[in-house]
N, C-alpha and C positions, 0 to 999 in steps of 0.2 A: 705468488701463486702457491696454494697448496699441493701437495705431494701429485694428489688424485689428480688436481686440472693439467699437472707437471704430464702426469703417464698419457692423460687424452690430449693433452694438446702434440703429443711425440708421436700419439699412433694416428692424431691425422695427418702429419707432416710426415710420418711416414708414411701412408698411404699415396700419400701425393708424390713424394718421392718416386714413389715405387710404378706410380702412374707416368709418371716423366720420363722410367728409365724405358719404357715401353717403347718411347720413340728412339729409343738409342741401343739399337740390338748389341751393340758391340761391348760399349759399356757396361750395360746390364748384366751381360755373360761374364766380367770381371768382378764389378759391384757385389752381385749377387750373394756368390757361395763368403763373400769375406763377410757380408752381415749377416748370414746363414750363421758364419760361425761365430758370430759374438751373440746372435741370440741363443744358441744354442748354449756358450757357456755361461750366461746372464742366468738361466732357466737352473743349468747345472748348479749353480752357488744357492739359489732357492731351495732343489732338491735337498741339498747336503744335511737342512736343520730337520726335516720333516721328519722322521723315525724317534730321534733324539727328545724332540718338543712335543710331538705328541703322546711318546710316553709320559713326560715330568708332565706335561697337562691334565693327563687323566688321571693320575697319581693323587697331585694336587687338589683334585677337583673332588675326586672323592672325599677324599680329608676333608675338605671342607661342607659339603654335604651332609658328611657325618658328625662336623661340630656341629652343625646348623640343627640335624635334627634331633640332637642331643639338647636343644636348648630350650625344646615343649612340645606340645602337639599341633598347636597351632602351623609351626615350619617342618615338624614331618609331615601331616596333611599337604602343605602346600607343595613340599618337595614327590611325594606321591601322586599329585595332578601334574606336573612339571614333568616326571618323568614318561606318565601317560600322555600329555599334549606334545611331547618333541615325538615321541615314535607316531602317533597317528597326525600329526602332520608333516612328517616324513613318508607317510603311507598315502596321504592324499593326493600330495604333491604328484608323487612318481607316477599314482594310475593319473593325475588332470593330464603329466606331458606325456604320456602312450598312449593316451589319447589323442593328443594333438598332435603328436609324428605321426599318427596313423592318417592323421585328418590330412597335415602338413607336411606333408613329406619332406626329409633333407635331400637338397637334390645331389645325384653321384658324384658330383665334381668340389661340391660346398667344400669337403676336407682341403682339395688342392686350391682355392680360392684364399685360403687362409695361408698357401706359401707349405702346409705340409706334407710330406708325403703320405699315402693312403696305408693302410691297415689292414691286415688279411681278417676277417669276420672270425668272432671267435665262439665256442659251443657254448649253449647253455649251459651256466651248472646248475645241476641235481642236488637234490640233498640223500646223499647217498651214505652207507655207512664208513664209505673210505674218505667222504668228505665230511664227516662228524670228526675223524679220528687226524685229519690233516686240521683242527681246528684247534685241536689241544697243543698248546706251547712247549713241545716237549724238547724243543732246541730253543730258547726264545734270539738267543743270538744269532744264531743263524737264521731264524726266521728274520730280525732286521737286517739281521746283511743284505738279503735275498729280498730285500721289501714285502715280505710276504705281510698286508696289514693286519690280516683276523686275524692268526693266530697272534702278534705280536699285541693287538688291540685286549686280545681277552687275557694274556698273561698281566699286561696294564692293569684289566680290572682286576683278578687273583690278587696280584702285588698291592694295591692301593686299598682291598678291603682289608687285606691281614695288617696291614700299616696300620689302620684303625683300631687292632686288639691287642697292639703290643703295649710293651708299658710304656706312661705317658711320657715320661722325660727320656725316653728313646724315639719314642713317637715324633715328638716336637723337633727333635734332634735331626729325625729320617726327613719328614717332610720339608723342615728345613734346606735340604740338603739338596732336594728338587725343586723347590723352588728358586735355591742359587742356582741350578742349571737351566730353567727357566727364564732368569733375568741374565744369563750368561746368552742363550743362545739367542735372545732377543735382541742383546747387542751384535751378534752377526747379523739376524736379519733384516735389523736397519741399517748397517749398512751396506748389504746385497741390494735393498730397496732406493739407496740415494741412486743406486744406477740403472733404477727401472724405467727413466724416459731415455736411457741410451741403452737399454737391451730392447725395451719396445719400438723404439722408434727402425732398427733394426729389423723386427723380427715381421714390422708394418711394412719396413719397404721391399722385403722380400714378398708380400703377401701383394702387394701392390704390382708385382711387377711381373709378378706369375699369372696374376687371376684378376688386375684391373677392377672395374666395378662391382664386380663377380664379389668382392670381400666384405665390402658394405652389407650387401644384401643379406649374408650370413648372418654377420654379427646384428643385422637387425632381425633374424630370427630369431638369433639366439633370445636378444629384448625379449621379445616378446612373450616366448612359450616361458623365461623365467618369472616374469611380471605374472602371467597368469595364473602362474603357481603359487607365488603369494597371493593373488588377490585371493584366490580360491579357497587358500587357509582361513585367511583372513575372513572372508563372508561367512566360513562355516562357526565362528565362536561365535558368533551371534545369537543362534538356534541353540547352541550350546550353552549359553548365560540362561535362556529361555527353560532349559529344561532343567539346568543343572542348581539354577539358583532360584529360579520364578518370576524374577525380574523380567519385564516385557520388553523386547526388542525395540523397540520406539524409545523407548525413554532409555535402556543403555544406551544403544546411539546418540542419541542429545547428549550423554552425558559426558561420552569419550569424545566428541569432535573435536571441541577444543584441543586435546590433548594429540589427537592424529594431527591435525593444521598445523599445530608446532613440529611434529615429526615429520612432517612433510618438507617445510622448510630446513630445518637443521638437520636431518638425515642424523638424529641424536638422539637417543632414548631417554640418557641423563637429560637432557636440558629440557625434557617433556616430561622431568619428574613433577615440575610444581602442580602444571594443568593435572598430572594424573592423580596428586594429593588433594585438588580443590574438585574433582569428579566425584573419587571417592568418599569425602568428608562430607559434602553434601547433595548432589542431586540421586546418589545411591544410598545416602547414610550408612554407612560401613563402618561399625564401630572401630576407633580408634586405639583399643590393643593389638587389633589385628592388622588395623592396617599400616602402624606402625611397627612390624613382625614382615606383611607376606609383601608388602609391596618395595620396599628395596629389595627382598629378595628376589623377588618377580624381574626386577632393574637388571639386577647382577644376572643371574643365571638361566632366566628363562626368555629365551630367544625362537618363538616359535618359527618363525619363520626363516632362522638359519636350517636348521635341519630340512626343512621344506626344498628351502635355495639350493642349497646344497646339493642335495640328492639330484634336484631336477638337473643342474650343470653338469653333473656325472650322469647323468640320462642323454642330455641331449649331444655330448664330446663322445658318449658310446657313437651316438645316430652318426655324428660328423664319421666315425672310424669303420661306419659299419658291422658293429658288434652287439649280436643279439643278446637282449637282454632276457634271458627264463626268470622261470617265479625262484631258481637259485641263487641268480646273481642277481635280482631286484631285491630279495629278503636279504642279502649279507650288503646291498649299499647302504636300505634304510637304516638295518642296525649301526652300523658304522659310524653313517651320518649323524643318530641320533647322539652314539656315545661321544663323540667326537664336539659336534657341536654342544654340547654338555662341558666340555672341557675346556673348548678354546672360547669362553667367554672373556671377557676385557679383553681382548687382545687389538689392537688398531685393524683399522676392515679390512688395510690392504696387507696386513698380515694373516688374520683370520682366513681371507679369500682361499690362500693357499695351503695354508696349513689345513685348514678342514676340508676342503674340497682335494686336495690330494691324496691321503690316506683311502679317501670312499674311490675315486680312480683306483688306485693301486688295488686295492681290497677285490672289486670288479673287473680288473684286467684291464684297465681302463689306461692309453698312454696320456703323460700330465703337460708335455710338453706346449697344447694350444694352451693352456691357463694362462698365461702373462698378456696373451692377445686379449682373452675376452677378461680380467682386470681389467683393463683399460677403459670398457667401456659398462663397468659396475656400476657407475655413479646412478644412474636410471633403476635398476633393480634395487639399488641399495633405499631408494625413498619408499619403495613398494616392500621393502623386510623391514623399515622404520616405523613403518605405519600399525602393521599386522604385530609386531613387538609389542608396540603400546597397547595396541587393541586388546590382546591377552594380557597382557601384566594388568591391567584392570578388571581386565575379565577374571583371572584368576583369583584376586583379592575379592571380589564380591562371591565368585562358589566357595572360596573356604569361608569367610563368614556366613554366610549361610547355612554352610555345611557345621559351623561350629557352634550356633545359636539354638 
């Protein structure tokens, strides 16, 4: 079994667990708080990299951006649609799920269903002049001690653009150096991850045993409002190849199916590179400097529909906590999400899950502790951010060639 089917198959034996201890009050009141506390520090060993990694990710990511678009016009074009397609599908996303919590309400017990304790609601932020000025890095360490993510997020960006104008054989030297902490902390968080189907399974049968059927329900809400977010993205490139390229909607589609069918099945973007080389190469005609230029890039770093996912899962863990979302704390997720998911490209999905989706919590006031519950049952939204990936990484390669002809 793979890692993924490891973590679902522990949160439904913990569920079931956690449904059995139902019948055994005595038990349960034992059981209980001891897998309360192993999930609780399962969760803690995750926390520990998040600050650390996604600094050296954004660091990284930059650097490499800026070799990228050092290397013609072609991939700065393309890196300038990239950066406009993650923020307004991060922008989409968030109004499709406030729309749908408004439609769908989370019901007042959903958080305690899940096993956690409830959340006092917290104020909207403002975009105020004392919240412009708590934005500026002016402790950036204490800002990650304190998890504070903006500020610590935009000192990332400051640091990672001046990396790019130093001299080069210091350059090389600096990014170097991030990316060994990079492959450093990623050897912790594989192994915090070998113990994700016994912190899950834990953290299920506490959920189980509190809230009974009550848990399902949730997490099949959760499905759904984040599948709707991708699809949503995902429909909207359509109209957008339309306008941006001239290509008609009919016939992009023919030409990407193949290439989603594979993403569907492989929940793998790499392994839907060949269908999206033989899309490109002939039923779009897309000359071949280019698309041997924007479409690995497109592979590598343009993930539309992470920033989308993202943001919505820190949308809808607000609804579970009961924390209202203002157009303050919706405008500092989307950014977050955008730069964020920008950064944590390559990274494996059940490390990415957390690592990008935690910092947009934090960032929001948002607590991160449900994240390893709904991991678990990723596997379903991850075919619907499979899909919408492809779907732009094509899409994107036909508006820069057009844009470049």
């Amino acid at each position: 079994m793979t890692l993924t089917q490891r973590i679902l198959a522990a949160l439904v034996a913990g569920l079931a667990c956690g449904l059995l201890l139902t019948r055994f009050p005595d038990l349960a009141a034992r059981v209980t708080p001891v897998a309360e506390l192993i999930g609780k520090a399962w969760v803690g060993g995750l926390r520990i990299t998040i600050v650390p990694l996604v600094f050296a990710l954004i660091v990284t990511g930059i650097a490499s951006a800026a070799d990228a678009a050092r290397a013609g016009g072609v991939a700065g074009r393309a890196l300038l649609f990239i950066a406009i397609g993650l923020t307004g599908s991060a922008l989409v996303a968030g109004l499709v799920v406030e729309g749908l919590l408004a439609i769908w309400t989370v019901e007042p017990g959903a958080l305690g269903s899940l096993g956690m304790a409830g959340a006092l609601p917290a104020h909207a932020t403002a975009i105020t002049g004392d919240w412009l000025l708590s934005v500026i890095p002016v402790n950036p360490i204490k800002s990650a001690a304190e998890g504070e993510m903006v500020p610590l997020v935009a000192f990332a960006l400051l640091f990672g653009f001046a990396a790019t104008r130093i001299d080069g054989t210091r350059r090389i030297g600096l990014i170097g150096l991030f990316h060994g902490l990079t492959d450093t902390l990623m050897v912790i968080v594989h192994w915090v991850l070998r113990l994700a189907p016994i912190g899950v399974f834990a953290l299920a049968s506490v959920a189980g045993s509190r809230a009974g059927i009550a848990a399902a329900g949730t997490l099949a809400q959760y499905i759904a409002i984040v599948v709707c977010a991708c699809v949503a993205v995902t429909l909207l490139v359509y109209p957008v190849v339309r306008v941006a390229s001239g290509v008609g909607i009919a016939r992009f589609a023919k030409s990407v199916a193949p290439a989603q069918a594979i993403a569907c099945s492989t929940q793998s973007s790499i392994a839907s590179l060949p269908a999206m080389i033989d899309a490109t190469s002939g039923p779009l005609e897309i000359r071949e400097p280019v698309r041997n230029v924007v479409l690995p890039m497109a592979v590598s770093i343009f993930r539309i529909t992470s920033a989308a996912a993202n943001f919505a899962v820190a949308l809808y863990v607000a609804a579970l906590h009961g924390i209202a979302i203002g157009p303050g704390l919706f405008a500092i997720g989307a950014i977050v999400a955008t730069v964020v998911s920008l950064a944590a490209v390559g990274l494996p999905s059940q490390v990415s899950f957390f690592t990008s989706i935690g910092p947009v919590c934090l960032a929001m006031g948002v607590p991160v502790e449900i994240l390893p519950l709904l991991l678990a049952v990723e596997t379903i939204p991850d075919i619907f951010r499979t899909i919408g990936n492809v779907t732009a990484d094509v899409a994107l390669t036909l508006i820069v060639d057009r844009a470049d002809s």
